[in-house]
N, C-alpha and C positions, 0 to 999 in steps of 0.2 A: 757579589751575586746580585745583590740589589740595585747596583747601575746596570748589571747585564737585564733585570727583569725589564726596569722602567726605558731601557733602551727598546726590547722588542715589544713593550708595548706601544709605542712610540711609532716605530715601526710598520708595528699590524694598523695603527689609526692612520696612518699615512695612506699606506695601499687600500685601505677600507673606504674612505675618502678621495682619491685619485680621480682627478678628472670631474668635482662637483665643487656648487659654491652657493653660500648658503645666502637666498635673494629676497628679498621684498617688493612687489611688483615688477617682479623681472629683471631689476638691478642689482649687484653684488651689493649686500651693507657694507657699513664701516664696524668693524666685529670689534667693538670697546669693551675693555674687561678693566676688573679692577683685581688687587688679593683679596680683601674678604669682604663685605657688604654691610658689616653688622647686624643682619637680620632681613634685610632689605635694601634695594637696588634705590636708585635716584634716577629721576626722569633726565633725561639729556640736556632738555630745555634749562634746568635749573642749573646746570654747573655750564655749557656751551653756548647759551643763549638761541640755540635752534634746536627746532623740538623734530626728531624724528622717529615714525610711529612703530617704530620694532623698539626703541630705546625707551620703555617706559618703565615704572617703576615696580617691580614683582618680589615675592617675600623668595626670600634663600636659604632654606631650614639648612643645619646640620653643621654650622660656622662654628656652636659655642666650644667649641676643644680649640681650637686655633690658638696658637700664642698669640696672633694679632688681633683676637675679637674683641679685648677689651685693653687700655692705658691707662695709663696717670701721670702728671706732669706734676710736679709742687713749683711753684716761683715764691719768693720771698716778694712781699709787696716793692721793695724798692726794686727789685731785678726787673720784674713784670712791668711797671710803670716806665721803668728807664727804656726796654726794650720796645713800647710799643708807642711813648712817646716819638722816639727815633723812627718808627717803621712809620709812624700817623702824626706827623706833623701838626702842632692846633691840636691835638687831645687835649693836653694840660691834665694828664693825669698825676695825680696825687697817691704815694704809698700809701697816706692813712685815710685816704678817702676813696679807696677803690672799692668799697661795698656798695656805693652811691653814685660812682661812674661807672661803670662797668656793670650792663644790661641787656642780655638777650629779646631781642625785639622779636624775631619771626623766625619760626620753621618752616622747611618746607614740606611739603606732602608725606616724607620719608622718614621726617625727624630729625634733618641736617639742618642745621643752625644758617640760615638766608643771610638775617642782618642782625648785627648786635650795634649799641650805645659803648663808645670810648670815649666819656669824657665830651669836651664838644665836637665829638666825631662819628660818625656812623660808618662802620662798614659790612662788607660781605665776611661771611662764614670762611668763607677761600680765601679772602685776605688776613683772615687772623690765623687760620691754619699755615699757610705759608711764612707768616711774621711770626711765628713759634714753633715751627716742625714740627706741628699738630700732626699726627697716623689719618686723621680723618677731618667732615666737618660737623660730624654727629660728635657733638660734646656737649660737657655740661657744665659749670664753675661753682666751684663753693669757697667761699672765705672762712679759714680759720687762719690759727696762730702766725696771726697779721702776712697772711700770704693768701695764696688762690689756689686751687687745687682744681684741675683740670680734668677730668675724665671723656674719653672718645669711646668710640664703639667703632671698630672698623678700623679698614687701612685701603685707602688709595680714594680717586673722585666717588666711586659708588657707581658712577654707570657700567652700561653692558652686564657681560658676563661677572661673576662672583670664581674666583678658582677654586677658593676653599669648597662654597658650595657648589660648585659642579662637581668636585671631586665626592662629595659627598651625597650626590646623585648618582651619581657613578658607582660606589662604594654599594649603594642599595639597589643597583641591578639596569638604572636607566642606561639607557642608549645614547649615542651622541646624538641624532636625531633631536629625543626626549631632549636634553637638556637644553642644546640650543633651540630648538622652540620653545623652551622655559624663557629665557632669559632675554632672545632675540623674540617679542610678540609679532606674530604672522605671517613667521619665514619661513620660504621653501625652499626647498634643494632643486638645484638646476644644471644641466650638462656646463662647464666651463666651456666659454667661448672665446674667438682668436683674439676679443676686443677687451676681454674682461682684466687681464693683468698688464 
């Protein structure tokens, strides 16, 4: 019963939507979503390096029930060091010295970790989430019992749309309307055109 519900919900947004597309100065966006945000969205500019002005950065209430709003990762100092040596060539990370290489440099606007200190390496937030299958690049590190202990907020780049949180827009009564102009800043809905797909 509950694939037959979420099938004709599905359904109804379809045909409710038919024949519209959701524009910004006239042009269809590129509609980026992620699963859940951690609390808030990430500007485009900061993960894509081009900034476009529907894709900015907006709070996403209603995530924290999500199994994916929060993580944790343990690495034993040797696992951690060997693994990010190999990913970061010239680190020269050290097991017993990873309190004193390993340094969050810069946030960005959102709370997502820009650039962090490895040793004698710097990198992006996105490079050490992908070098450890980080959920997000909202994290945080603590060392204890000679390891690192990693905690994220979120799951996916953090641009566009939030699903959790639309759903949880949705859930208190908004419209699809409401939500993507939540999410998408200063979009309009427009007839689909013969050019548009």
């Amino acid at each position: 019963q509950r694939q037959m519900c979420i099938r004709d919900r599905v359904c109804r947004a379809v045909e409710e939507t038919k024949g519209l597309v959701c524009a910004y100065d006239g042009e269809p966006i590129q509609a980026l979503f992620h699963a859940v945000s951690g609390g808030r969205t990430e500007d485009a500019v900061a993960v894509f390096q081009n900034a476009l002005p529907y894709l900015t950065s907006v709070e996403s209430q209603g995530e924290e029930g999500s199994a994916d709003y929060r993580a944790e990762l343990f690495f034993s100092g040797a696992e951690l060091a060997q693994r990010l040596n190999a990913a970061f060539p010239g680190a020269g990370l050290d097991p017993a010295k990873l309190p004193q290489q390993l340094e969050l440099l810069s946030r960005t606007d959102s709370g997502r970790v820009e650039e962090l200190r490895l040793g004698a390496r710097t990198a992006t937030g996105r490079q050490l989430r992908q070098a450890l299958g980080l959920n997000s690049t909202n994290f945080s590190l603590s060392f204890e019992d000679g390891g690192v202990r990693i905690q994220t907020l979120g799951y996916g780049h953090g641009v566009g749309m939030s699903q959790v949180g639309a759903n949880a827009m949705a859930a208190q009564g908004s419209s699809y309307r409401e939500i993507l102009q939540h999410y998408y800043t200063g979009v309009a809905f427009a007839p689909l055109r013969a050019g548009d797909v």
